[in-house]
OpenMM code with the backbone's topology and positions (N, CA, C; nanometers):
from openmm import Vec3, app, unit

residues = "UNK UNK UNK UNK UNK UNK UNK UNK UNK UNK UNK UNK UNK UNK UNK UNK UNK UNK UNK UNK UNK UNK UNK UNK UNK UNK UNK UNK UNK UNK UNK UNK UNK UNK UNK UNK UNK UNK UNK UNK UNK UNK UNK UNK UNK UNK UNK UNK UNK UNK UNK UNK UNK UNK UNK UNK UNK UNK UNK UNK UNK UNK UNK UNK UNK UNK UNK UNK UNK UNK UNK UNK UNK UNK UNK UNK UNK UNK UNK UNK UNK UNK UNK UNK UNK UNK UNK UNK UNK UNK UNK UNK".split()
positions = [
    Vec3(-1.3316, 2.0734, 0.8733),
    Vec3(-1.2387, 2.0467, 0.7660),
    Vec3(-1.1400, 1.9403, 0.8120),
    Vec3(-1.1103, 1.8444, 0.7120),
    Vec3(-1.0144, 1.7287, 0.7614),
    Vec3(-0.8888, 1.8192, 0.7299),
    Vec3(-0.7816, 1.7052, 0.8269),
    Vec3(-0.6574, 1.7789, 0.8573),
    Vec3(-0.5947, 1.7325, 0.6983),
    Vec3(-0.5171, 1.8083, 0.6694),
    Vec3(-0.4585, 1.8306, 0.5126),
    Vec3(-0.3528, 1.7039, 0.5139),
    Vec3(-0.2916, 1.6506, 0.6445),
    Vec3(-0.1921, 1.5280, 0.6374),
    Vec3(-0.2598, 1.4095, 0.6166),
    Vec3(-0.4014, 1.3913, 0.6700),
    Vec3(-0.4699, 1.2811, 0.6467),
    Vec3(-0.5423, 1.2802, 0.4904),
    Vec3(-0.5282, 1.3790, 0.4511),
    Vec3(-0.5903, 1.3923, 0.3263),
    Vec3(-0.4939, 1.3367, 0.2359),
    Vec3(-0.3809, 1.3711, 0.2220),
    Vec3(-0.2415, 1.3237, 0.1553),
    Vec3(-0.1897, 1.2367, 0.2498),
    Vec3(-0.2155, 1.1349, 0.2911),
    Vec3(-0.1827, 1.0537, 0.3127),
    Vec3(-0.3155, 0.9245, 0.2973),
    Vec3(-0.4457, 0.9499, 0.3014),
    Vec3(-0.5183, 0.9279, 0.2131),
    Vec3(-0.5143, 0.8592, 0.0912),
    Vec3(-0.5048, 1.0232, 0.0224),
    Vec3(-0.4276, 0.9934, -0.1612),
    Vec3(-0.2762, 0.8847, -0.1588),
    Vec3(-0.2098, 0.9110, -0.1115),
    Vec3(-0.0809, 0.8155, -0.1046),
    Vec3(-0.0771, 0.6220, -0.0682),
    Vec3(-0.1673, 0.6398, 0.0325),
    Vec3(-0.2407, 0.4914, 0.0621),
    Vec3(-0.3513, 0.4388, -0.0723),
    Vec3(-0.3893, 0.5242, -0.1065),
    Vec3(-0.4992, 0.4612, -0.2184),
    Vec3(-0.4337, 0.4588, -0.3495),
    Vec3(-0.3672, 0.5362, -0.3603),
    Vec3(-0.2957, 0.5267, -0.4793),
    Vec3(-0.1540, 0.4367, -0.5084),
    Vec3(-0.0930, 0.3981, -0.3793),
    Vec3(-0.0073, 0.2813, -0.3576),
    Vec3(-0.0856, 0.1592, -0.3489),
    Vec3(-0.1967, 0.1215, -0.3491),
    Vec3(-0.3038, -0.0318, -0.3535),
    Vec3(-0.2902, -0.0414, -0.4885),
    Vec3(-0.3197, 0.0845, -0.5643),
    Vec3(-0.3264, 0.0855, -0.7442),
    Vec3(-0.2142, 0.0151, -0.7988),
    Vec3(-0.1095, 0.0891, -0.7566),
    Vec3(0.0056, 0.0533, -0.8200),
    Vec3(0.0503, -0.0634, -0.7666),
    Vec3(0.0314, -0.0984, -0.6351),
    Vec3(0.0946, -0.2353, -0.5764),
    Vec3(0.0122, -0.3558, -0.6399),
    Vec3(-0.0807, -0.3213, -0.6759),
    Vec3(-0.2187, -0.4555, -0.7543),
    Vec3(-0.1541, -0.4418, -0.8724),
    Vec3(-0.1197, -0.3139, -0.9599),
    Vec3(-0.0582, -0.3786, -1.1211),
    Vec3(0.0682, -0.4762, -1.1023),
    Vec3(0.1370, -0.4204, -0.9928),
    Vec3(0.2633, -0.4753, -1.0170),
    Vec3(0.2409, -0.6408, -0.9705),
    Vec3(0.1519, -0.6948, -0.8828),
    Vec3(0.0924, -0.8027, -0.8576),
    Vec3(0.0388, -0.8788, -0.9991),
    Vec3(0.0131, -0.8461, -1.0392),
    Vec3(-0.0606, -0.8457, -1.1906),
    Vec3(0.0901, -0.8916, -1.3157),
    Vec3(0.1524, -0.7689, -1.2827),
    Vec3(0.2189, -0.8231, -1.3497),
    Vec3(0.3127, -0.9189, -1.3490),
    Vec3(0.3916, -0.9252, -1.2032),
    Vec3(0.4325, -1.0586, -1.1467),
    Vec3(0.3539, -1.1827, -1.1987),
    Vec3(0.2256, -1.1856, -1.1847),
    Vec3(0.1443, -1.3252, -1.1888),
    Vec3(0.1203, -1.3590, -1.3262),
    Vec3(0.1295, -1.2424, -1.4028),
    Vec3(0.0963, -1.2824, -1.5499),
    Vec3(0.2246, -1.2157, -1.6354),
    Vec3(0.3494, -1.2720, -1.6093),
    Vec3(0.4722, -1.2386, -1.7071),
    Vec3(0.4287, -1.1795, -1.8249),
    Vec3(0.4795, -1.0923, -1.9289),
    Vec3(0.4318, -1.0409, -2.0535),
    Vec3(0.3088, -1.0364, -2.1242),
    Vec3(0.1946, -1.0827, -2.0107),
    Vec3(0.0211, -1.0886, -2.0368),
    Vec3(0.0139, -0.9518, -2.0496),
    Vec3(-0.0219, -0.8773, -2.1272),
    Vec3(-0.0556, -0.7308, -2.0947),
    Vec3(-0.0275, -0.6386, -2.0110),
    Vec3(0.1064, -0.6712, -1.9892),
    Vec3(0.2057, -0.5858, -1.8907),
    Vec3(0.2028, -0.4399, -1.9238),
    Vec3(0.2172, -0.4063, -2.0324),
    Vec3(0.1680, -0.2710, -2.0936),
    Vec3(0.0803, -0.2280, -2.0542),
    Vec3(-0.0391, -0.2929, -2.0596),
    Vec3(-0.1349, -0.1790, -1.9986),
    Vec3(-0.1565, -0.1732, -1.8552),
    Vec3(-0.0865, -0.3292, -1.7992),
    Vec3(-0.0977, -0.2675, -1.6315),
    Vec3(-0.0039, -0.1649, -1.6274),
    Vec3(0.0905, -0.1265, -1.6703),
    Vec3(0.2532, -0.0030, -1.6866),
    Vec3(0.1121, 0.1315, -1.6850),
    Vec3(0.0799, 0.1506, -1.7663),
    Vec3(-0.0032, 0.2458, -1.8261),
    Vec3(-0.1263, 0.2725, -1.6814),
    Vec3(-0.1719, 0.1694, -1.6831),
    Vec3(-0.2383, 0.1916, -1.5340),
    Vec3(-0.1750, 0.2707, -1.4109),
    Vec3(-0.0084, 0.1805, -1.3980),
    Vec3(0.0588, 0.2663, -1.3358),
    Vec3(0.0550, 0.4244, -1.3270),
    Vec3(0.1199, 0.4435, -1.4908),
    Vec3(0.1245, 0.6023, -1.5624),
    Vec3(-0.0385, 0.6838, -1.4754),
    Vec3(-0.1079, 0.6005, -1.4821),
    Vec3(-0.2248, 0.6987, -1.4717),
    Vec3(-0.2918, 0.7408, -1.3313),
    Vec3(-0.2208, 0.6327, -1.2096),
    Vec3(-0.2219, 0.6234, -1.1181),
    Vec3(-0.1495, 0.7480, -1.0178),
    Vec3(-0.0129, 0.7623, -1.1100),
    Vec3(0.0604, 0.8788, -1.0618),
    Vec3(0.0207, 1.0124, -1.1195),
    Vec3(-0.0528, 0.9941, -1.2202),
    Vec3(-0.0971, 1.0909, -1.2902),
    Vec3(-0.1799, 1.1821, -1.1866),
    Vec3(-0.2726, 1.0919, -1.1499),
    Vec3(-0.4354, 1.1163, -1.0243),
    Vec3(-0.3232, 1.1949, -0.9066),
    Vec3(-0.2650, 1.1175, -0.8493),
    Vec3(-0.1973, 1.1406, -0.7222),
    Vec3(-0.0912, 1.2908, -0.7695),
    Vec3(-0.0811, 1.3160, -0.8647),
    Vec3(0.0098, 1.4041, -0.8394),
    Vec3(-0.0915, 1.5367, -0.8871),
    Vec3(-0.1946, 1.5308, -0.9749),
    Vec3(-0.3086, 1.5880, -0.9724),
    Vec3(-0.3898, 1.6682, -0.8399),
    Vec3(-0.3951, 1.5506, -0.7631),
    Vec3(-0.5082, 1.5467, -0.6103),
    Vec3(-0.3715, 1.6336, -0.5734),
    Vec3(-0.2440, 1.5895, -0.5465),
    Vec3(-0.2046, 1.6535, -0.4460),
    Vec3(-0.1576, 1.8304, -0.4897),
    Vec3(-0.1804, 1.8708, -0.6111),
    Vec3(-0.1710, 2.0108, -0.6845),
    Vec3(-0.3124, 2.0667, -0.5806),
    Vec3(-0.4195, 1.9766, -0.5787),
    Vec3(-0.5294, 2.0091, -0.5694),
    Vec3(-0.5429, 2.0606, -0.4635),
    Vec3(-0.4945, 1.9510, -0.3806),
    Vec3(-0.4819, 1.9662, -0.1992),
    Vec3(-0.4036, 2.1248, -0.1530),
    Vec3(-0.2758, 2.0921, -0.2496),
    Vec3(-0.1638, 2.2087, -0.2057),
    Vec3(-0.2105, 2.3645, -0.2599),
    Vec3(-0.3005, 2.3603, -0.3280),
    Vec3(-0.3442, 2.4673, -0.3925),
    Vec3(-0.4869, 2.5422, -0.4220),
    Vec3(-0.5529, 2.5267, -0.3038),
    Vec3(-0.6952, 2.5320, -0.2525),
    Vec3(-0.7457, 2.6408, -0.3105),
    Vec3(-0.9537, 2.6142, -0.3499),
    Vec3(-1.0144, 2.7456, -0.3714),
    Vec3(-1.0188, 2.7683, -0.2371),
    Vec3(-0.9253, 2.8956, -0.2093),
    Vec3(-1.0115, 3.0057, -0.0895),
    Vec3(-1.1376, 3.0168, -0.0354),
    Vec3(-1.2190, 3.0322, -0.1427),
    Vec3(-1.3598, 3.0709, -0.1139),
    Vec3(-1.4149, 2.9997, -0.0271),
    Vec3(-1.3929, 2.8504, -0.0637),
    Vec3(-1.5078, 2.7203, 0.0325),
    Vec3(-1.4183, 2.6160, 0.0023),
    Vec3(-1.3215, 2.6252, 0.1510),
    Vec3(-1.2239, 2.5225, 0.1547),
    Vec3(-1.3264, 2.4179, 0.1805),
    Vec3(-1.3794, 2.4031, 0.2576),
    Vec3(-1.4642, 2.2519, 0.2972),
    Vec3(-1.5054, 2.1297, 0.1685),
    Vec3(-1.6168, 2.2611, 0.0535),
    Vec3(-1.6520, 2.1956, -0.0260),
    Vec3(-1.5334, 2.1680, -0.0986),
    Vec3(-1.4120, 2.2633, -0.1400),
    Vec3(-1.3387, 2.1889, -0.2527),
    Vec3(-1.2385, 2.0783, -0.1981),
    Vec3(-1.2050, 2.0725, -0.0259),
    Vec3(-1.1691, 1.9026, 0.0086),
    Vec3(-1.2587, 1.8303, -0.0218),
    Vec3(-1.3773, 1.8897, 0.0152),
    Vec3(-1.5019, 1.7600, -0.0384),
    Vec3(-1.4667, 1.6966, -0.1348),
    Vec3(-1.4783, 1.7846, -0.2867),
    Vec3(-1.4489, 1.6992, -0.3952),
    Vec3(-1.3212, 1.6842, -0.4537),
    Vec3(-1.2528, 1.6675, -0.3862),
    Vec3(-1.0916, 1.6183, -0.3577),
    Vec3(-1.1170, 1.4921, -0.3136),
    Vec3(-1.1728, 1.4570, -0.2384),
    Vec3(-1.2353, 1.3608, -0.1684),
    Vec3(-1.2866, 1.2623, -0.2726),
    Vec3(-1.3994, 1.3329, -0.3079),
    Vec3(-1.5023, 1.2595, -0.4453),
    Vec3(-1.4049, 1.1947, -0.5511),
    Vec3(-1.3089, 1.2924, -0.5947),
    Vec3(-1.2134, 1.2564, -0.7086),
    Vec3(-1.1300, 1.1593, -0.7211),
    Vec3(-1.0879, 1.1678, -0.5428),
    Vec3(-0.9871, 1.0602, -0.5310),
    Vec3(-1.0705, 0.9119, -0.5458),
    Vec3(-1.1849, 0.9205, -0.4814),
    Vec3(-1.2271, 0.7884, -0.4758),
    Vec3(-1.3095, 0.7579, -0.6125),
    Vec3(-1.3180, 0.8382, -0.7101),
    Vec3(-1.3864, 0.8057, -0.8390),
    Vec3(-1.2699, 0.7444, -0.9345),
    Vec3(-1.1602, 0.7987, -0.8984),
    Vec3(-1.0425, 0.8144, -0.9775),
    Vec3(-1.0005, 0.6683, -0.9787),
    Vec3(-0.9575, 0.6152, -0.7935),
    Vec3(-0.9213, 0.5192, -0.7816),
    Vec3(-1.0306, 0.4295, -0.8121),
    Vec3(-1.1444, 0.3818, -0.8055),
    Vec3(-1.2123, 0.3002, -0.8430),
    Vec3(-1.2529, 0.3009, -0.9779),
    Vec3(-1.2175, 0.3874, -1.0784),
    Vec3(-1.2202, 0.3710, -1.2160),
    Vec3(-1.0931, 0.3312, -1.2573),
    Vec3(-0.9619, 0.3056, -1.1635),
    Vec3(-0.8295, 0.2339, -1.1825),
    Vec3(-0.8311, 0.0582, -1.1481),
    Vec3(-0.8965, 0.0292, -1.0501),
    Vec3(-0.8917, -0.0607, -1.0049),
    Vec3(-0.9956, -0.1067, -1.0689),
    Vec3(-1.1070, -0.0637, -1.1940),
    Vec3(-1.1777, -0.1379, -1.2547),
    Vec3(-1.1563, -0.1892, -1.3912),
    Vec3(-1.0274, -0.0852, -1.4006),
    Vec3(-0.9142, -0.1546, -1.5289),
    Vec3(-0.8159, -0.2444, -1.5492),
    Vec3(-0.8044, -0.2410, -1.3414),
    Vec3(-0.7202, -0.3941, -1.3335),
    Vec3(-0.7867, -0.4764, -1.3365),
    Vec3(-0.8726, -0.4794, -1.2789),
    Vec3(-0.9942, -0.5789, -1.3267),
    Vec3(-1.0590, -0.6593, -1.4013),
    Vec3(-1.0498, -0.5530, -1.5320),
    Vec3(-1.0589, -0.5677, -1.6589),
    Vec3(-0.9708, -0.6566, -1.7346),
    Vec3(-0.8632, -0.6189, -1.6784),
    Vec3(-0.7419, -0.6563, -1.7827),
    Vec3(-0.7327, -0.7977, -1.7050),
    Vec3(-0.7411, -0.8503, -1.5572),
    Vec3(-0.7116, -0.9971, -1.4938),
    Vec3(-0.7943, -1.0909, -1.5470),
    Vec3(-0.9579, -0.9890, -1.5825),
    Vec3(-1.0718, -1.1166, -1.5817),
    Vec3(-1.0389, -1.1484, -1.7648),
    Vec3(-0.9668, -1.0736, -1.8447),
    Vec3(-0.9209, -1.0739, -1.9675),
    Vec3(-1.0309, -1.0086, -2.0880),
    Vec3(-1.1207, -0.9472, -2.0223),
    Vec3(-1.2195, -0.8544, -2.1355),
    Vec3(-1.1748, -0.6861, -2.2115),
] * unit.nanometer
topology = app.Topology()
chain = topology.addChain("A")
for resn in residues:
    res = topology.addResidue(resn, chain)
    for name in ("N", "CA", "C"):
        topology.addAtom(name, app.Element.getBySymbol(name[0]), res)
């Protein structure tokens, strides 16, 4: 089992790239769809404060598997964020 500080700290590093790329975003593109990078934000803290309920509040039964998909979530989560910044830079 990974240690529970690297796990949340993990989530905290990946989820600060999210938010540090909108705010990049929005710097570079003044009032371009600043809204929905904001909203990206919103959803960014949303995940992270989610994962870390998740982390702090474990199934008993089979700690391993449910860090596992703590694990899974975080990185599905963040790469379905960072494919909306994406979205919104390349302008589709």
């Amino acid at each position: 089992m990974a240690n529970l500080r690297i796990i949340k700290k993990d989530i905290d590093f990946l989820v600060t790239e999210v938010i540090s790329d909108c705010w990049g975003f929005i710097y570079a593109n003044e009032g371009n769809k600043s809204e929905e990078a904001v909203e990206i934000i919103s959803e960014a803290v949303d995940l992270r404060n989610k994962l870390y309920e998740s982390v702090n509040h474990p199934d008993k039964s089979n700690l391993k598997k449910h860090y596992k998909a703590v694990n899974i979530a975080l990185l599905k989560g963040v790469d379905n964020l960072f494919m909306k910044i994406s979205s919104l830079a390349s302008g589709k």
